[in-house]
C-alpha positions in Angstrom: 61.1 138.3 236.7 60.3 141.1 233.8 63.5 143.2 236.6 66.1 140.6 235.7 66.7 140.9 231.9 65.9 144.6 231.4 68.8 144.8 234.2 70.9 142.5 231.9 70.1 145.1 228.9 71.1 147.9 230.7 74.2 146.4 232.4 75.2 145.5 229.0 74.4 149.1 227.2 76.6 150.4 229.5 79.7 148.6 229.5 79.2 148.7 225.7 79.3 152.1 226.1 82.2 152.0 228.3 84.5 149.9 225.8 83.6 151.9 223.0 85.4 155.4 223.0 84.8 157.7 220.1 87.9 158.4 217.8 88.6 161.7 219.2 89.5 160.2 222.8 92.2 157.9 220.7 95.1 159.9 220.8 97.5 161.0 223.6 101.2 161.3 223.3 104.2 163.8 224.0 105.7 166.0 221.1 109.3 165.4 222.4 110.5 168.1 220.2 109.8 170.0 217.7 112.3 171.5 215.4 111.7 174.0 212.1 114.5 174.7 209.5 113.4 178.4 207.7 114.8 178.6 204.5 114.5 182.1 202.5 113.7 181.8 198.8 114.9 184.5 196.3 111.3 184.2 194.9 109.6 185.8 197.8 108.5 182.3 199.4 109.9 180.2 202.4 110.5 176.8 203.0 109.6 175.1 205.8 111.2 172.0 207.4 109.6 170.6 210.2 110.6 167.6 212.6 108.4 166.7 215.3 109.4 163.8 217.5 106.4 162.5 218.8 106.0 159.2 221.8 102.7 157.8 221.7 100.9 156.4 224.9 100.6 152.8 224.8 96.7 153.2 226.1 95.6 154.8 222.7 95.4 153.8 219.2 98.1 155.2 216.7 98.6 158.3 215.4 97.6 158.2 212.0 97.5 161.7 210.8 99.5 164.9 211.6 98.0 168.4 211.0 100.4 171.0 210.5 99.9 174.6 210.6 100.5 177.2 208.3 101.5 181.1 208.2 99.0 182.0 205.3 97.0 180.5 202.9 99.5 181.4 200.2 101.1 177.7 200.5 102.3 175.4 197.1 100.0 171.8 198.3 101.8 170.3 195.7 105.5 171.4 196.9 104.6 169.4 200.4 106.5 165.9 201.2 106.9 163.6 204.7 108.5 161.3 205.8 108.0 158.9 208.9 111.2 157.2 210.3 112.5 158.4 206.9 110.0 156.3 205.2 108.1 158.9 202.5 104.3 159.3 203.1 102.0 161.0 199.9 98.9 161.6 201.4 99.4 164.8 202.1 96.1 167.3 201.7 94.3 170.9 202.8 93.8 170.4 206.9 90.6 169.8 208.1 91.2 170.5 211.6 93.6 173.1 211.6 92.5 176.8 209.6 95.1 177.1 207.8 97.1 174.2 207.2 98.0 170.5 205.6 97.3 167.2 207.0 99.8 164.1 206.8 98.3 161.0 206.8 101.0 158.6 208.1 99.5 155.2 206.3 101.2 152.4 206.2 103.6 154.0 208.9 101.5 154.7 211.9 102.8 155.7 215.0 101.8 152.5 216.8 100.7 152.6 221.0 103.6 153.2 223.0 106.1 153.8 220.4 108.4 156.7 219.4 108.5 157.9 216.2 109.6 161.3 213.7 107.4 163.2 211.3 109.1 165.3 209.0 107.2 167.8 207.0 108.7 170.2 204.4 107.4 172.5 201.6 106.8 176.0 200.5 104.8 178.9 201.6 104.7 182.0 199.1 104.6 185.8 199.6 106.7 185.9 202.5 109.1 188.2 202.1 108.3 192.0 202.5 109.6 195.3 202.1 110.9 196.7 205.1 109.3 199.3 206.7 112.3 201.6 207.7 114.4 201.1 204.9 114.0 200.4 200.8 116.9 198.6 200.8 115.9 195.8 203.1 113.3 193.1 203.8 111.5 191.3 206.5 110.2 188.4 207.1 107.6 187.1 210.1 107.3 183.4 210.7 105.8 181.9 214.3 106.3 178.0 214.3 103.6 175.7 214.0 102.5 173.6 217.1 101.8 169.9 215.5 98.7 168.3 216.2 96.7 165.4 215.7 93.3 165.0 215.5 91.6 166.2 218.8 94.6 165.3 221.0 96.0 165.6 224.3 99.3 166.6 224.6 102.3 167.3 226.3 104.6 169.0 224.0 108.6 170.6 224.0 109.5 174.0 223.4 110.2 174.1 219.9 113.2 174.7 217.8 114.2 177.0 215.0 116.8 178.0 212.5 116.5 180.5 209.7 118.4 180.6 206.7 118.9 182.9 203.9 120.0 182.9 200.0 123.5 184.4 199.4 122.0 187.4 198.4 119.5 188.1 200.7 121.4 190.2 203.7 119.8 189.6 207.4 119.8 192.3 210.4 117.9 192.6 214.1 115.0 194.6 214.6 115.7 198.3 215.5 
């Protein structure tokens, strides 16, 4: 008799344990694409203008934060904005997942199960522009695009996108 409700217990542990997922197993979706608009700033800096379409599964909860990485440390926190569907999000902060990087936190505009949706995230990273190596009269400038992320996903994602842009007085050439 003592068999039958320890079974019980231990049937019920389990499927307890089956329905309960921790939040890191909560997000899977596609990055659709992602595109980055460069733009070279007379003061040394660049900014960056990211879109990332992303489609959610509809097994998973939403995506609620975005981590995006950044070329160096040397980034203006306060000079960041996004938007989701064109509706402005401000919780924007120091990544915790990513090393160098912000987070966005998509509140009250979450991308909801099974349902498409665009982040855009722009703003400015410093010290970016450097002398060129073969000649005074020149600069360069290295940027590798991000690969968005959210928290401990699984992803398929699209090659992404970019476009560079310079001030009027800033002259561009290829590499040697």
């Amino acid at each position: 008799m003592v068999r039958m409700p320890l079974r019980c217990v231990l049937g019920a542990l389990a499927l307890l344990l089956l329905l309960v997922q921790p939040a890191w197993a909560n997000y899977l979706f596609t990055l659709e694409s992602e595109t980055v608009d460069v733009w070279i700033r007379p003061d040394a800096s660049l900014l960056l203008d990211y879109q990332f379409v992303f489609q959610n599964s509809p097994s998973v909860s939403g995506i609620d934060v975005v981590d995006v990485g950044l070329p160096q440390r040397s980034y203006s926190l306060s000079s960041f904005e996004a938007w989701v569907n064109n509706n402005p999000v401000n919780d924007i902060r120091p990544s915790e997942y990513v090393d160098i990087g912000v987070e966005v936190h998509l509140e009250p505009y979450i991308i909801t199960r099974g349902a498409k949706g665009t982040v855009r995230v722009r703003g400015i990273v410093e010290q970016m522009v450097y002398p060129d190596d073969y000649d005074e009269n020149y600069v360069s400038v290295e940027f590798v695009p991000t690969t968005a992320s959210s928290h401990r996903k699984s992803a398929r994602t699209a090659p992404t996108s970019l476009s560079a842009a310079a001030d009027a007085r800033c002259t561009s050439r290829t590499n040697r």
